[in-house]
N, C-alpha and C positions, 0 to 999 in steps of 0.2 A: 335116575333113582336106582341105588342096588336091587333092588326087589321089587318085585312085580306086585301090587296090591290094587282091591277093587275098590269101590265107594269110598273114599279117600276125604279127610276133613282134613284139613291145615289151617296153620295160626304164626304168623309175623311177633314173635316176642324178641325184644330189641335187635339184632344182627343174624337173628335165626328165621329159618324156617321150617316147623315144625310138622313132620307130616304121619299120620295113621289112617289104617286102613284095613279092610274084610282080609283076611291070608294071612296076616300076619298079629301075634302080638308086640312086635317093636316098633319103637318110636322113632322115627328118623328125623333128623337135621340137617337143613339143605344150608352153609353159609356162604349168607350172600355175597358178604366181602370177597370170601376167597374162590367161592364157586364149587365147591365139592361139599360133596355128600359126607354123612355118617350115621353110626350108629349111637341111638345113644347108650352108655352103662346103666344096666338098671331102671333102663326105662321102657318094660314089658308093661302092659296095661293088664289088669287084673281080670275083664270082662273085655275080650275083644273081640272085636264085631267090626263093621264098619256100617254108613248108615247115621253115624252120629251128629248130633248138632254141638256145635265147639262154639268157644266165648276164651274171650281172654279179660281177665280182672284183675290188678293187680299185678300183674308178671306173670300172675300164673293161669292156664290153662283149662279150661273145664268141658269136659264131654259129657254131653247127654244122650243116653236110650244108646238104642239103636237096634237091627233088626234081630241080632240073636237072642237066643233067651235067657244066658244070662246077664245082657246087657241091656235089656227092657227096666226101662225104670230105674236104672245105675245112673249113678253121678259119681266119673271119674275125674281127679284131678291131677295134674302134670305140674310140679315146680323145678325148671330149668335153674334156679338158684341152687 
């Protein structure tokens, strides 16, 4: 992983791996196929924390809470489309 992050949630959406975490607000993408990491563009989460509960519905993504304070009670969503 490029970057070091704590309580980490991740999510398998088609050929990715989707990972966020406390330290940082980016989203990282682990693919499988090829085996290397990235970052994604534009894909800073607005409330980041780590700590959260993730769901994938659709293709897309959904983070719940988590321990900071402005992510208590936030519902974040992520579309990789």
């Amino acid at each position: 992983m490029p970057l070091a992050l704590g309580e980490v949630t991740a999510a398998v959406i088609g050929d990715e791996l989707y990972v966020v975490g406390e330290g940082s607000s980016l989203t990282l993408a682990y693919e499988l196929r090829m085996g290397r990491w990235r970052v994604i563009p534009g894909g800073n989460r607005p409330a980041p924390s780590g700590h959260h509960a993730g769901e994938v519905i659709g293709g897309r993504w959904y983070l719940f809470g988590g321990f900071e304070s402005q992510s208590s009670g936030a519902v974040q969503i992520f579309d990789p489309g």
